[in-house]
C-alpha positions in Angstrom: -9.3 18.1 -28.8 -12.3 17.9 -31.0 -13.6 15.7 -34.2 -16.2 16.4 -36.6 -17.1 13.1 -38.8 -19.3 11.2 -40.3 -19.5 8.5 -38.2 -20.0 10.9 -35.3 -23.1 12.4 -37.1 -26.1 10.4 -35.6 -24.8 9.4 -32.6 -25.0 10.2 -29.1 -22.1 12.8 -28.3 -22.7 13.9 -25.0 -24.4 13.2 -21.7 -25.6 16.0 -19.6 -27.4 16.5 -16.2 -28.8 19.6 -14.9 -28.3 19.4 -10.6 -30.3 21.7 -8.3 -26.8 21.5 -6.2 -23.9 21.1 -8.1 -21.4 20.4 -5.2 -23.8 17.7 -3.3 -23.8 16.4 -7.2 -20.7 16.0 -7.7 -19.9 14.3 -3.9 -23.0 12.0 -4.9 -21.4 10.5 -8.0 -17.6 10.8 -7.2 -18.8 8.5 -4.7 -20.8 6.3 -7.0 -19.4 6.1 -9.9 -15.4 7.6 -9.0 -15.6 10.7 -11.3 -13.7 13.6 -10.6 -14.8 16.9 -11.4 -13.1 20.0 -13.3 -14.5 23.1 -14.5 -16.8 23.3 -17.4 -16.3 26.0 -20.3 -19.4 27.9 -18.4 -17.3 28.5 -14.6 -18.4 27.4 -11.4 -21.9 27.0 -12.7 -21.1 23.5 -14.4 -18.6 20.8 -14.1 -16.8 17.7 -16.4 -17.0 14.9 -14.9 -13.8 12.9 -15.8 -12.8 8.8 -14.9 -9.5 8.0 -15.5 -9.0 11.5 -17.0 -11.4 11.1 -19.9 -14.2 13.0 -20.0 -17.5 11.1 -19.3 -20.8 13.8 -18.7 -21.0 17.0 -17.8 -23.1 18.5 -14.4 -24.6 22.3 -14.3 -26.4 24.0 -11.9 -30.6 24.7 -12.9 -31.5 27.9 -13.0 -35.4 26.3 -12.4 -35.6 26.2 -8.7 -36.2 23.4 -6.6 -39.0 22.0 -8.3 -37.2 21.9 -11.5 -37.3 18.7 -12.5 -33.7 16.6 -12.7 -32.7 14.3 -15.4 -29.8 13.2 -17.4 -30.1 14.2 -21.2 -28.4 12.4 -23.9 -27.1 14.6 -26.8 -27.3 13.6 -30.2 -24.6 15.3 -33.1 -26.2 17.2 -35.9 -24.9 18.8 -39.2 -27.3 21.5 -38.9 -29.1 22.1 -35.5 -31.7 24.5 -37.5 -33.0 21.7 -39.5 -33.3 19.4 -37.0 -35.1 21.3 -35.0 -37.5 21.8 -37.9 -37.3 17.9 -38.5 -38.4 17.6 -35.3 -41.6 19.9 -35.1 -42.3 18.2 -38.6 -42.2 14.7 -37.4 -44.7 15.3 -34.2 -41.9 16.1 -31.8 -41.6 19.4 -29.4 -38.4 21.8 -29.3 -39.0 23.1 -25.5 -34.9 25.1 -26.2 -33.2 26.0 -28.9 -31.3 26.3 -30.7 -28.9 28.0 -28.4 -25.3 28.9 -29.6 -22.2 28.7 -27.1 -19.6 30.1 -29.1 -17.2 29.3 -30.5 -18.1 25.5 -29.7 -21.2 25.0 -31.4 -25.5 25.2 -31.0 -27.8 23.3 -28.7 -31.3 22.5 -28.6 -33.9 20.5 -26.2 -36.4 18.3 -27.5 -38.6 15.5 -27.0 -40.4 12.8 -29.2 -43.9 12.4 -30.0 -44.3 10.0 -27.1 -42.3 12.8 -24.4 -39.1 11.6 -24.4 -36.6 14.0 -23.8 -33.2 14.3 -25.5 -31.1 17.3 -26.7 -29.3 17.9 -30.5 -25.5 19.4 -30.9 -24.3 21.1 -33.5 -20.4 22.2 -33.5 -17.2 20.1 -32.0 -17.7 16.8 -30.2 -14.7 15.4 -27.8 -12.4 12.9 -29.7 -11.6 10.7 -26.6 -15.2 10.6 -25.8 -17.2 7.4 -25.9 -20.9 6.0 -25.5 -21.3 1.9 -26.1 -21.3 -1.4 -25.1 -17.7 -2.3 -25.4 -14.9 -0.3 -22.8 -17.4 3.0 -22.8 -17.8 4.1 -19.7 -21.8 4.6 -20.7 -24.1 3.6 -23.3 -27.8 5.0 -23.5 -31.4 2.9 -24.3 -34.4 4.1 -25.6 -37.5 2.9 -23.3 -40.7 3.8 -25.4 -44.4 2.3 -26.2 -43.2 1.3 -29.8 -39.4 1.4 -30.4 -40.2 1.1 -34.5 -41.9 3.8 -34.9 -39.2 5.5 -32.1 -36.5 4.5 -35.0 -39.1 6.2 -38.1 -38.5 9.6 -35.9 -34.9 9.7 -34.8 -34.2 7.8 -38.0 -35.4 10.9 -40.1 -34.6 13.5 -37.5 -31.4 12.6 -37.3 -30.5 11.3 -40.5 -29.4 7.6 -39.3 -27.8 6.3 -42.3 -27.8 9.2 -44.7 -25.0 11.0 -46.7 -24.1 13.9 -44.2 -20.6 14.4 -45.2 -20.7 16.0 -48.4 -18.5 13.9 -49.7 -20.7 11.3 -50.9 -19.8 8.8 -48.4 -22.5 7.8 -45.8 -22.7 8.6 -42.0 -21.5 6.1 -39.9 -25.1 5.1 -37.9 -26.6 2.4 -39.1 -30.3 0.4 -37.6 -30.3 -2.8 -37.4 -33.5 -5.2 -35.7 -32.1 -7.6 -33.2 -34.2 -10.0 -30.9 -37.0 -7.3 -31.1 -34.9 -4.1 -29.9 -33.8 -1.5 -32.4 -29.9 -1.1 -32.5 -27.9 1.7 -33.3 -24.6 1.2 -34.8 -21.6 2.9 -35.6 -19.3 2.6 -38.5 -17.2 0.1 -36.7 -20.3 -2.0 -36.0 -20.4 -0.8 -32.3 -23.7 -0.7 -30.5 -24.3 3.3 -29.3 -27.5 2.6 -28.5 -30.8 0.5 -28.2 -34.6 1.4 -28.1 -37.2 -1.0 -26.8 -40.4 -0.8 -26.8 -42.7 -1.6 -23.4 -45.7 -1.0 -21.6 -45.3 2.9 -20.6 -47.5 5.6 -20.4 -46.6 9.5 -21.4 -48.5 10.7 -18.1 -47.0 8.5 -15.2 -46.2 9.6 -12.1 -42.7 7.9 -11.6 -40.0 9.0 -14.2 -39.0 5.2 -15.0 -42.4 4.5 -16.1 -42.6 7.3 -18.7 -41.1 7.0 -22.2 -36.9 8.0 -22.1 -33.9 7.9 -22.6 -32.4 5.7 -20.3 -28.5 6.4 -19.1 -26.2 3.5 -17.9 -22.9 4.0 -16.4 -20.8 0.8 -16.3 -19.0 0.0 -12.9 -16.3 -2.6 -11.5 -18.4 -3.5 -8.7 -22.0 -3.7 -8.2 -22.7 -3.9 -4.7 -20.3 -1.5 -3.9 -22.1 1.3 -6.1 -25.1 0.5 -5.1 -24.0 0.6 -1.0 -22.8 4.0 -2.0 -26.1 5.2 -4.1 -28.2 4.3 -0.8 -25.1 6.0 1.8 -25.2 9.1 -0.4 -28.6 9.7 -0.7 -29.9 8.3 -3.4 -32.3 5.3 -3.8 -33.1 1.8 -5.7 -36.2 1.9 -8.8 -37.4 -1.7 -8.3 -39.8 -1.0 -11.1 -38.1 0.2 -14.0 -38.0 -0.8 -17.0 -35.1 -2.9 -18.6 -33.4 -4.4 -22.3 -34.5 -7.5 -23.1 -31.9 -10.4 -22.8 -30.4 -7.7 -19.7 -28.8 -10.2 -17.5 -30.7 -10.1 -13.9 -28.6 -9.1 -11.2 -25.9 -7.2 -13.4 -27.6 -4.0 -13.8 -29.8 -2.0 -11.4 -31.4 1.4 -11.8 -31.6 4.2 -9.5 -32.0 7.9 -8.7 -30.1 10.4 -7.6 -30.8 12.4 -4.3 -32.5 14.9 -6.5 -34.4 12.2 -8.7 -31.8 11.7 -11.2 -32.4 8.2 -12.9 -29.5 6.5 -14.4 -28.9 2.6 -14.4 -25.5 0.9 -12.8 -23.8 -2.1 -14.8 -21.9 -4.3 -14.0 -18.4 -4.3 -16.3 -15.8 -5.8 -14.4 -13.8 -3.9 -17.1 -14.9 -0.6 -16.2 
């Protein structure tokens, strides 16, 4: 089932990560996080992830070799994945992909910000029953960048936050709003999607958390138990990364993945 709307228009519509092993992938966060795994529309070279049989992310194979870097990308939906793109060159960004079409779905492309941050544009059909945010989402994505204003000038204009997209005259769901010195993204329904702070980081560091991006968390029931099983599978605790401010302390920890995947666990006793 797909939807194509306003409110969607802006937002984050998909979360991707690119695995050097798909199957140790998908044992590492079945056991973290209690996905299970179908199929993706590209065969036994990618997977959906899936929690209670809603689809969450989506886990392919790189093609890049073993040094290939491994991060998860957060996907933003676009009206028009051509002029993005050229938004994004215009505004002091870099396309490194794109756009790419995967018919008869829709168009991708990979970018990053003037400060490095990666992220990636969509163009085409979104999932209906898919959700990012801070209420029963299973994930909601932050920003970690030197200044998080002038983050919001460039993904504000690049992707149109708050302009008419629809055609209709009516105006896209995103909103920005400036709360306790974070910049918010909202949707239509006043949801938070996502935040973008602004900290001491620097474009060349050596440790992926202390770099400007896009940070993923996934919520869980129970903390220690997902962390036990990051450490069990593999994977390992950040003790330096970056966090929101007013993040609670000991609800939320980041970590990487055995191939140096860095998402952050919160704790959501809803989840």
């Amino acid at each position: 089932m797909v939807l194509v709307a306003a409110d969607v228009l802006g937002a984050p519509c998909w979360l991707s990560l690119l695995a050097r092993d798909l199957q140790a992938a998908e044992r590492f966060y079945g056991a973290v996080l209690g996905w299970s795994f179908r199929r993706g529309v590209f065969g036994r070279a990618s997977s959906v992830a899936e929690l209670d049989g809603v689809a969450v992310a989506g886990i392919g194979a790189t093609s890049g070799g073993p040094f290939a870097p491994v991060a998860w990308t957060v996907y933003f939906a676009v009206h028009d994945a051509d002029a993005a793109v050229a938004r994004v060159r215009e505004r002091g960004g870099t396309v490194g992909v794109g756009p790419v079409s995967y018919p008869p779905r829709g168009r991708a492309a990979l970018a990053t910000d003037p400060e490095s941050a990666a992220f990636g544009l969509w163009e085409g059909e979104v999932l209906s029953e898919w959700r990012v945010g801070e209420r029963r989402a299973p994930a909601w994505v932050e920003l970690h960048t030197r200044d998080a204003f002038d983050a919001a000038v460039f993904y504000g204009e690049v992707l149109e936050w708050g302009a008419d997209t629809s055609g209709a005259g009516d105006a896209a769901g995103c909103e920005v709003s400036y709360e306790e010195d974070q910049v918010v993204l909202r949707r239509g329904d006043g949801q938070a999607v996502a935040r973008l702070n602004s900290g001491p980081l620097e474009a060349a560091a050596e440790r992926p958390q202390l770099r400007p991006h896009w940070l993923v968390h996934f919520k869980v029931p129970d903390l220690e138990r997902a962390k036990a099983a990051v450490l069990e599978h593999g994977g390992s605790i950040v003790a330096d990364a970056p966090h929101a401010t007013g993040s609670a302390e000991g609800q939320r920890v980041t970590v990487c993945d055995p191939d140096g995947g860095l998402f952050t666990l919160d704790h959501s006793p809803s989840a």
